[in-house]
C-alpha positions in Angstrom: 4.9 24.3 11.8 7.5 23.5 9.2 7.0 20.2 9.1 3.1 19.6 8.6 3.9 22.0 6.0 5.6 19.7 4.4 3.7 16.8 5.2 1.2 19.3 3.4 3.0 19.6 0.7 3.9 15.8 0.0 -0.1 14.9 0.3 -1.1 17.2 -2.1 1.3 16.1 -4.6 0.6 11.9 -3.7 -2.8 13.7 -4.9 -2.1 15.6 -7.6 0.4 13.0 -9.8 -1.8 9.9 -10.4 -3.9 12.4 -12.7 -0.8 12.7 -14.9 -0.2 8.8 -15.3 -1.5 7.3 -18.8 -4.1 4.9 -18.8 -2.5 1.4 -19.4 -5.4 0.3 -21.6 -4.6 2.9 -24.1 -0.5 2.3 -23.3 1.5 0.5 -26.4 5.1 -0.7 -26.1 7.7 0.0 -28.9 7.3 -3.5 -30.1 3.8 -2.9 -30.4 2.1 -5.1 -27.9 -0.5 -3.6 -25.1 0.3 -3.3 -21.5 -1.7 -6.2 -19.8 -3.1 -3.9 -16.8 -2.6 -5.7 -13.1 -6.3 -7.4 -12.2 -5.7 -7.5 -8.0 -8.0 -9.8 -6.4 -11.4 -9.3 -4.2 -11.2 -9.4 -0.5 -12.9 -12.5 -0.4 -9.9 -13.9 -2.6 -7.3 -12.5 -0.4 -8.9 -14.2 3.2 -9.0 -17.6 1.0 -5.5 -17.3 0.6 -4.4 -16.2 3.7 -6.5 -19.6 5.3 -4.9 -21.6 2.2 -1.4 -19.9 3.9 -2.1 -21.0 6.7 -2.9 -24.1 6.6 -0.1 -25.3 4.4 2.5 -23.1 6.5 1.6 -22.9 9.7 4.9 -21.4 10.8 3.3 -18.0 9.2 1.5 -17.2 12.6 5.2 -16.4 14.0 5.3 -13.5 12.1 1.7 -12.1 13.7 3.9 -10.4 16.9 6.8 -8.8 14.4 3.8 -7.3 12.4 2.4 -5.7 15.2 5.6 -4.9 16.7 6.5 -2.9 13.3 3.4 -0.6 13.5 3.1 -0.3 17.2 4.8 3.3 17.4 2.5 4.9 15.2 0.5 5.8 17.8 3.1 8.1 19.5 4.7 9.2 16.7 1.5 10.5 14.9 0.7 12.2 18.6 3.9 14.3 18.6 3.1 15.4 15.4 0.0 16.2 15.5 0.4 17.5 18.9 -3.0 15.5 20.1 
């Protein structure tokens, strides 16, 4: 009970503090230039990449099994938790 309490707890806050951050187009550094805000790119950008990655580095495909392999627990982990 305690812990998903806590686990509560921490996703309210991860809620809660992004409405106290400033807004970086109104942000201005000490030497008095403004914060360029981070432009991420479109899906579609990211897949072109990822063929672009591909292609050039085809060695990249090795890592396919360790990503996986990295997330593969989740599944019982979350279950014990959750007790589902």
């Amino acid at each position: 009970m305690f812990l998903k309490i806590v686990f509560l707890v921490l996703t309210l806050t991860g809620v809660v503090l992004p409405l106290f951050l400033a807004d970086p187009y109104k942000m201005i550094r000490t030497d008095g230039t403004r914060v360029t805000p981070i432009r991420h790119p479109s899906w579609k950008t990211e897949f072109v990449s990822l063929f672009v990655a591909l292609r050039t580095d085809p060695w990249i495909v090795l890592l396919f099994p360790m990503f996986f392999a990295s997330n593969y627990f989740y599944t019982w982990r979350e279950s014990d938790i959750t007790g589902k």
